[in-house]
C-alpha positions in Angstrom: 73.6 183.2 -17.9 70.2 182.3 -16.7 69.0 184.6 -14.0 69.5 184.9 -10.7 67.1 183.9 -7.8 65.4 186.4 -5.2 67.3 187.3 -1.8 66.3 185.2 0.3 66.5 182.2 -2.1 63.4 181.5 -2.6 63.6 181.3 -6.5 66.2 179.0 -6.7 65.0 176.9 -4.1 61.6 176.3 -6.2 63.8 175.7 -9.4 65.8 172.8 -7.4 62.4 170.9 -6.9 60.9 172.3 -9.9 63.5 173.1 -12.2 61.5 174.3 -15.5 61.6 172.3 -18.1 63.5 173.8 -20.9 64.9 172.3 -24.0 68.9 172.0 -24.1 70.0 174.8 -25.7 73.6 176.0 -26.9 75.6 179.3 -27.6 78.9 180.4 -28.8 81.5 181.6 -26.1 82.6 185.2 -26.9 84.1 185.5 -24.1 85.6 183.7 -20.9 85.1 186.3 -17.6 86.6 184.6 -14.7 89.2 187.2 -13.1 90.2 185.0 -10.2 90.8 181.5 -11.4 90.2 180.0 -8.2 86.7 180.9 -8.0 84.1 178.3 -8.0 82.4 177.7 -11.9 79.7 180.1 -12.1 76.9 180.6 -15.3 78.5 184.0 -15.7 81.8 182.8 -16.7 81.0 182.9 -20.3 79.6 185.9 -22.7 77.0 184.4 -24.8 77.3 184.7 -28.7 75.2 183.6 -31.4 73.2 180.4 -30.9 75.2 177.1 -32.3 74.1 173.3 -32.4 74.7 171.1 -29.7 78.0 169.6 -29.5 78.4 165.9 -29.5 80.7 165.5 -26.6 80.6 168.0 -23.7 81.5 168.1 -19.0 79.4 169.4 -16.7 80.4 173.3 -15.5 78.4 174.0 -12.8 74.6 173.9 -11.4 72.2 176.9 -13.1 70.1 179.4 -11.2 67.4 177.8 -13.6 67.2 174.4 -11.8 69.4 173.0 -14.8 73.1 172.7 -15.1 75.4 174.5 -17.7 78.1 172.3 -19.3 81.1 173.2 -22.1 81.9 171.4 -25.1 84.9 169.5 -23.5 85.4 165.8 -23.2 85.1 164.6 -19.7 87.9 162.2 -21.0 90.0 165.3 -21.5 89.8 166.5 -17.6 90.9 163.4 -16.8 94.2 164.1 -14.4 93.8 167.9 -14.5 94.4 169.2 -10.7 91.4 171.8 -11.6 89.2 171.3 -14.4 87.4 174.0 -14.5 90.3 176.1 -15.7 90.5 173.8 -18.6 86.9 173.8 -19.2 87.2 177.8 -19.4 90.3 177.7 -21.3 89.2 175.4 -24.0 85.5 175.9 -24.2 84.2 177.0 -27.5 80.2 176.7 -27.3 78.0 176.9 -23.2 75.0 175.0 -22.8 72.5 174.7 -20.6 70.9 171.1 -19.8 67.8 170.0 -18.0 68.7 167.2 -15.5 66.5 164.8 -17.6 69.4 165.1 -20.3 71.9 163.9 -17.7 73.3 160.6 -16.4 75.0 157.4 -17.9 75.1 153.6 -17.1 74.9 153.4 -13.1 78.9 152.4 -12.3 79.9 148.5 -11.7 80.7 149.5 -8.4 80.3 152.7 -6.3 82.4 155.3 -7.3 85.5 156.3 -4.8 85.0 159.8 -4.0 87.3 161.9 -1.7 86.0 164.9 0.3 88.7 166.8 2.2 89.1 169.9 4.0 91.1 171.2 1.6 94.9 172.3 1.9 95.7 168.8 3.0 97.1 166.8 0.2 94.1 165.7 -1.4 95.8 167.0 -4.7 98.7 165.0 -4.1 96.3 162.2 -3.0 94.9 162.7 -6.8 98.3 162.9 -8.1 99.4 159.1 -6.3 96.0 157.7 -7.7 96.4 158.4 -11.1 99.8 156.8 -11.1 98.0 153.8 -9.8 95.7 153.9 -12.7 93.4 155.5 -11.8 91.4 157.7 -13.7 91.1 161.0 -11.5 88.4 163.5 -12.0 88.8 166.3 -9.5 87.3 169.7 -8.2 83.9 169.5 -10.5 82.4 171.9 -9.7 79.1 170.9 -10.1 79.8 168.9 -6.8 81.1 172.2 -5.1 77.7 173.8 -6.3 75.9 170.6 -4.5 77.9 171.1 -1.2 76.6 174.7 -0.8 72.9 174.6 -1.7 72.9 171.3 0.8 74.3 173.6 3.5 72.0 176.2 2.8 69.1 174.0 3.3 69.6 171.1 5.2 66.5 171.1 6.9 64.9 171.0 3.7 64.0 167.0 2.4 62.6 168.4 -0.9 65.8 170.3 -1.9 67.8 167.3 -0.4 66.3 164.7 -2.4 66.7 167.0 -5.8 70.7 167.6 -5.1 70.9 163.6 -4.5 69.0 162.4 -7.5 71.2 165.9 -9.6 74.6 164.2 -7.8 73.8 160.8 -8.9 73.3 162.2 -12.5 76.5 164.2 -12.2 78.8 160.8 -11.4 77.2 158.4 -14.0 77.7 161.5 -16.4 81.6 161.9 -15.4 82.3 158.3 -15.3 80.7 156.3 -18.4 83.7 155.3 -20.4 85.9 155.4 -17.5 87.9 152.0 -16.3 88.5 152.9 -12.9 87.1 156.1 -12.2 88.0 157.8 -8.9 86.2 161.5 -7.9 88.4 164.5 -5.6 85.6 166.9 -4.7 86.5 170.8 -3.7 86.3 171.2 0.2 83.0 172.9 -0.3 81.1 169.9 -1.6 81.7 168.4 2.3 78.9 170.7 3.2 76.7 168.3 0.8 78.4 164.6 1.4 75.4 163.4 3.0 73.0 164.6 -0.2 76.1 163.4 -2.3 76.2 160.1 -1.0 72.5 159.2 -0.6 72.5 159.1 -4.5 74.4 155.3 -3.8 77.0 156.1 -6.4 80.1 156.7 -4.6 82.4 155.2 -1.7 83.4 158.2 0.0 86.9 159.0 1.8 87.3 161.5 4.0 91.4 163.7 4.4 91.6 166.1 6.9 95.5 167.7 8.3 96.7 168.4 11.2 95.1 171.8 12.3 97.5 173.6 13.0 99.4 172.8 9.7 96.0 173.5 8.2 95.8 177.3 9.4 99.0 178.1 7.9 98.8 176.8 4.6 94.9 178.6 4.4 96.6 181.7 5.9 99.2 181.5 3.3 97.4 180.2 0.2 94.1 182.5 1.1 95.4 185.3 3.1 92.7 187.4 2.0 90.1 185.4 2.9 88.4 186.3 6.7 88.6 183.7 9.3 84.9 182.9 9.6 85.1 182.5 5.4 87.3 179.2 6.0 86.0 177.9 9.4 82.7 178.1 8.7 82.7 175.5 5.5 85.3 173.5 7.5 83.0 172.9 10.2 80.5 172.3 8.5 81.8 169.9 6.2 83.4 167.5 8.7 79.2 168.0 10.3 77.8 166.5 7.0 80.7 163.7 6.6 80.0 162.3 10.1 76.4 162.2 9.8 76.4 159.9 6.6 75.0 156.5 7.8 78.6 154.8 7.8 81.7 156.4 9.0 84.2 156.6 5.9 87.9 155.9 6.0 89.8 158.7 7.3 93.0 159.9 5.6 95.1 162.3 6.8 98.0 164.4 5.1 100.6 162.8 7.2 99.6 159.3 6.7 99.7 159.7 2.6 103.7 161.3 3.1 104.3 158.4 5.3 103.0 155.7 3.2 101.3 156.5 -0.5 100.6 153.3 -1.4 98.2 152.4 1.6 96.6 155.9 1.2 96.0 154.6 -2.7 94.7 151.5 -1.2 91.8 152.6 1.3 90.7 155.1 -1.1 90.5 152.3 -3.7 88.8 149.9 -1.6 91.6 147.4 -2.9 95.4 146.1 -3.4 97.5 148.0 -5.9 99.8 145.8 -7.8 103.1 145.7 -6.7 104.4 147.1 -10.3 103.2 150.2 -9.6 103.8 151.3 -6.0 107.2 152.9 -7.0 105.3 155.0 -9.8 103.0 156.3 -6.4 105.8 156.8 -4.5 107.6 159.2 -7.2 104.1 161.2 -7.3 104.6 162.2 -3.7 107.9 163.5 -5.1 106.4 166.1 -7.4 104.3 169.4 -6.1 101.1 168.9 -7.7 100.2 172.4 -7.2 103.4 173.7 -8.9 103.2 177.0 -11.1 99.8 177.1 -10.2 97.5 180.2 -7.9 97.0 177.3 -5.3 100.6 176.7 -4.5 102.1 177.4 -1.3 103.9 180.4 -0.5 107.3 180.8 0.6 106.4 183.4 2.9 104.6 181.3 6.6 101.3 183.2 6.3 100.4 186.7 8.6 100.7 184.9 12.6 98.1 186.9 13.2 95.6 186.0 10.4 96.5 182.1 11.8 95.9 182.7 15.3 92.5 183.9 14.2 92.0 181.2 12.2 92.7 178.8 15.0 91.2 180.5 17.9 87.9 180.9 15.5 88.5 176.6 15.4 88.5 176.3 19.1 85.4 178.1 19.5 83.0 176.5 16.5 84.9 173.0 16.4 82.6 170.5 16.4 83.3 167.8 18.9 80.7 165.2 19.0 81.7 165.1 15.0 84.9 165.0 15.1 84.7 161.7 17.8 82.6 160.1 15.4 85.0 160.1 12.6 88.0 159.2 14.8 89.6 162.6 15.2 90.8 164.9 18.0 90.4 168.3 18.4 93.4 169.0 16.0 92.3 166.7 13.5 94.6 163.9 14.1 93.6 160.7 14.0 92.5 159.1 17.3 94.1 155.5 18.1 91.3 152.9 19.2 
């Protein structure tokens, strides 16, 4: 949608510190072209028509090649309980734009926002599920955080491009949240790779949900059995690097504790008591598969043994250890009593 960026990234590295300042402009959507609906939100999911005016209300889409972001013409207030947004972004948008950051943010939130980063394929759906029927209101998988979490990994090193994603992810969550009550953020398992980025913008309270591994290899194996091993090992690892190296260890949820008790998993990620009037409405959530009817929903088949064993030996080789210990965890991602 806006041009891509040189091999070896050097383009779009100078447009995160330098993004060029370009007035916000919008089109109309011909077309939507996403052929796997799991994908992350990219610029090219929409053909381009004819130039239109700039809509009043609009959600972030997804981080530009241009040092900008591209946004749709749908209410944030509209994604508000959807298990993936951006397929509701895609399916309702009617005009694209593209934003210079400057044109982005909204009242810094009362408090810090609660944000879970997971590992993904451990509940954090259902986690999402539980918290909006405590009243919360649930924005997950934007995928302009996803976009943050893998241009952090791919320079960590680098304070310029780390400062730029912070000050772009505290834009991002006063955006999503003004007009919210109690706003509460799920991020994709890919933004992990950016927590530290994510968090240093001082607008969210970040949780952490891992799974057993084991029961983790399976579901990946069954849900992404396409994908090779070193694809979902490799942003795993990382991820759980970037969460323990945030100045503060976060609360650590795991897929067994929410099953066992929802309403304390709905507490630590809300930093506070739920009223008693709605712990049996949490409770029911659990009994509903969030994922239901949708490409993320797991299998009936166990996944390929083989495609697991990989997945696991590949852990046991690249797990990272002096991380894991720091958030609590033992080498199969259980939580460590104290």
């Amino acid at each position: 949608m806006d041009g891509g960026a040189a091999a070896d990234g050097t383009d779009l590295r100078a447009a995160l510190v330098d993004p060029v300042r370009a007035p916000a402009r919008a089109w109309r959507v011909d077309r939507v072209i996403r052929p796997d609906p799991r994908a992350i939100a990219a610029p090219g999911d929409f053909a381009r028509g004819r130039a239109v005016d700039l809509p009043s209300e609009l959600s972030l889409y997804c981080l530009s090649g241009s040092g900008g972001v591209v946004a749709v013409d749908v209410a944030m207030r509209d994604l508000v309980g959807a298990p993936f947004p951006y397929a509701v972004q895609a399916g309702r948008a009617r005009s694209v734009l593209l934003l210079p950051w400057e044109e982005v943010d909204g009242p810094v939130p009362a408090a810090p926002v609660p944000a879970i980063f997971s590992i993904g394929r451990c509940g954090s759906t259902l986690l999402a599920r539980a918290l909006g029927a405590a009243g919360a209101d649930v924005l997950s998988e934007l995928d302009v955080f996803t976009g943050i979490g893998t241009l952090a990994r791919r320079w960590p090193a680098r304070a310029d491009v780390q400062a730029a994603l912070s000050d772009r992810a505290g834009r991002a969550v006063r955006h999503a949240v003004r007009g919210l009550s109690r706003p509460v953020l799920k991020f994709r398992s890919q933004a992990s790779q950016g927590a530290r980025a994510i968090c240093a913008s001082g607008t969210v309270a970040p949780v952490l949900m891992v799974r057993d591994i084991a029961e983790w290899a399976a579901s990946v194996a069954r849900t992404f059995g396409d994908e090779n091993p070193q694809a979902v090992v490799d942003p795993l690892v990382q991820g759980l690097r970037d969460v323990a190296a945030l100045p503060d260890v976060p609360p650590v949820l795991t897929y067994d504790t929410l099953l066992r008790d929802p309403v304390a998993a709905v507490e630590t990620c809300l930093g506070a008591p739920v009223p008693p009037a709605r712990h049996a409405a949490i409770r029911a959530a659990l009994a509903t598969d969030s994922q239901a009817g949708t490409a993320l929903a797991d299998r009936p088949d166990q996944g390929d043994p083989a495609r697991i064993a990989a997945i696991l030996d590949l852990w046991r080789a690249e797990r990272p250890d002096a991380a894991l210990r720091r958030l609590g965890l033992g080498p199969d991602l259980t939580l460590q009593r104290t």
